[in-house]
C-alpha positions in Angstrom: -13.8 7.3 -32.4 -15.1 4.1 -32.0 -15.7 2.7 -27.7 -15.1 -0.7 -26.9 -16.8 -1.8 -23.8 -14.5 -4.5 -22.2 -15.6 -8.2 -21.6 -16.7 -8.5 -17.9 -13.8 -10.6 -17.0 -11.9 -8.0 -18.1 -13.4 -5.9 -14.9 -13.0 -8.9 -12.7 -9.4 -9.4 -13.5 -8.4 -5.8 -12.6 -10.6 -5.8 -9.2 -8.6 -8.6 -8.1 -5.6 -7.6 -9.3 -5.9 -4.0 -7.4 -6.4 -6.5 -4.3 -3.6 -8.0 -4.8 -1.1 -5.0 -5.0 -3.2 -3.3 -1.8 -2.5 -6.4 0.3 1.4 -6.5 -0.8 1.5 -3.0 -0.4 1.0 -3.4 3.6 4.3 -5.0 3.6 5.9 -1.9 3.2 4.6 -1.0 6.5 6.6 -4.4 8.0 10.0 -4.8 8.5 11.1 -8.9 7.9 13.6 -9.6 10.1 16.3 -12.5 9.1 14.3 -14.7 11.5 11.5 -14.4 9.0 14.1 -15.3 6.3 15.4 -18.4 8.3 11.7 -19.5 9.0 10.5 -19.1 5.3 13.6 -20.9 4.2 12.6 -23.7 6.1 9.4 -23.9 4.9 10.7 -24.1 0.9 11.4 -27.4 -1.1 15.2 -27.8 -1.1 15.5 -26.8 -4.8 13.9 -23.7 -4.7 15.4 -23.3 -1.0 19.3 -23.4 -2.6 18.3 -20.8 -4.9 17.3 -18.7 -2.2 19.8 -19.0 0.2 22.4 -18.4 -2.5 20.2 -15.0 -3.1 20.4 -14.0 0.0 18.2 -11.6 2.5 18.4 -8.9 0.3 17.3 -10.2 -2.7 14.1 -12.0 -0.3 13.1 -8.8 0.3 11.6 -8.7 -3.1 10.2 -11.7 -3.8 6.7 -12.1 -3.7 6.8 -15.4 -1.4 9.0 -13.9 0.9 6.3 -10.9 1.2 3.6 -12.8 1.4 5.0 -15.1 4.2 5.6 -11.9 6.1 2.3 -10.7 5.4 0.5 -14.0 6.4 3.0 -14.3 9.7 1.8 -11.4 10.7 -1.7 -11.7 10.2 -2.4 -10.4 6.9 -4.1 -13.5 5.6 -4.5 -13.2 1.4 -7.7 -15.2 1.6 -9.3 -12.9 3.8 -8.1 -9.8 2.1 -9.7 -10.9 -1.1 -12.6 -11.7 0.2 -13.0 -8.4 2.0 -12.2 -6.0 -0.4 -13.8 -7.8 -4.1 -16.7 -8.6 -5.5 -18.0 -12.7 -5.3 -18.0 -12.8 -9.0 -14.2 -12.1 -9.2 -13.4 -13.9 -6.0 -14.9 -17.0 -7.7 
């Protein structure tokens, strides 16, 4: 059996990536509120906005913009959580 050590972008990728999914993770600690889905509306370009509001609350709840909007209203800024929790060579 033959090991194959992995490029080190390969490691950079998947420390960022585990970033990532801990900082949308703390959303599941939130609770969005349809204020939050009025607000984030507003903040859309109309084309993507018309798409959304035909989605509907629900349907926000998923998406990773909504979540992250959530996450940043409430303090959770993205930027800081990367830069917190990896490595400079993978934040780069």
């Amino acid at each position: 059996m033959y090991i194959v050590e992995a490029p080190p972008y390969v490691w950079l990728q998947y420390e960022a990536q585990r970033s990532i999914l801990e900082y949308f993770a703390c959303y599941q600690q939130l609770e969005p509120t349809p204020t939050d889905f009025k607000h984030w509306l507003e903040s859309l370009p109309y084309s993507i906005r018309a798409i959304s509001i035909c989605s509907g609350y629900q349907c926000a709840l998923q998406n990773l913009s909504f979540k992250r909007y959530v996450l940043e209203t409430r303090g959770y800024s993205l930027y800081d959580h990367l830069q917190a929790t990896i490595s400079v060579e993978a934040f780069a």
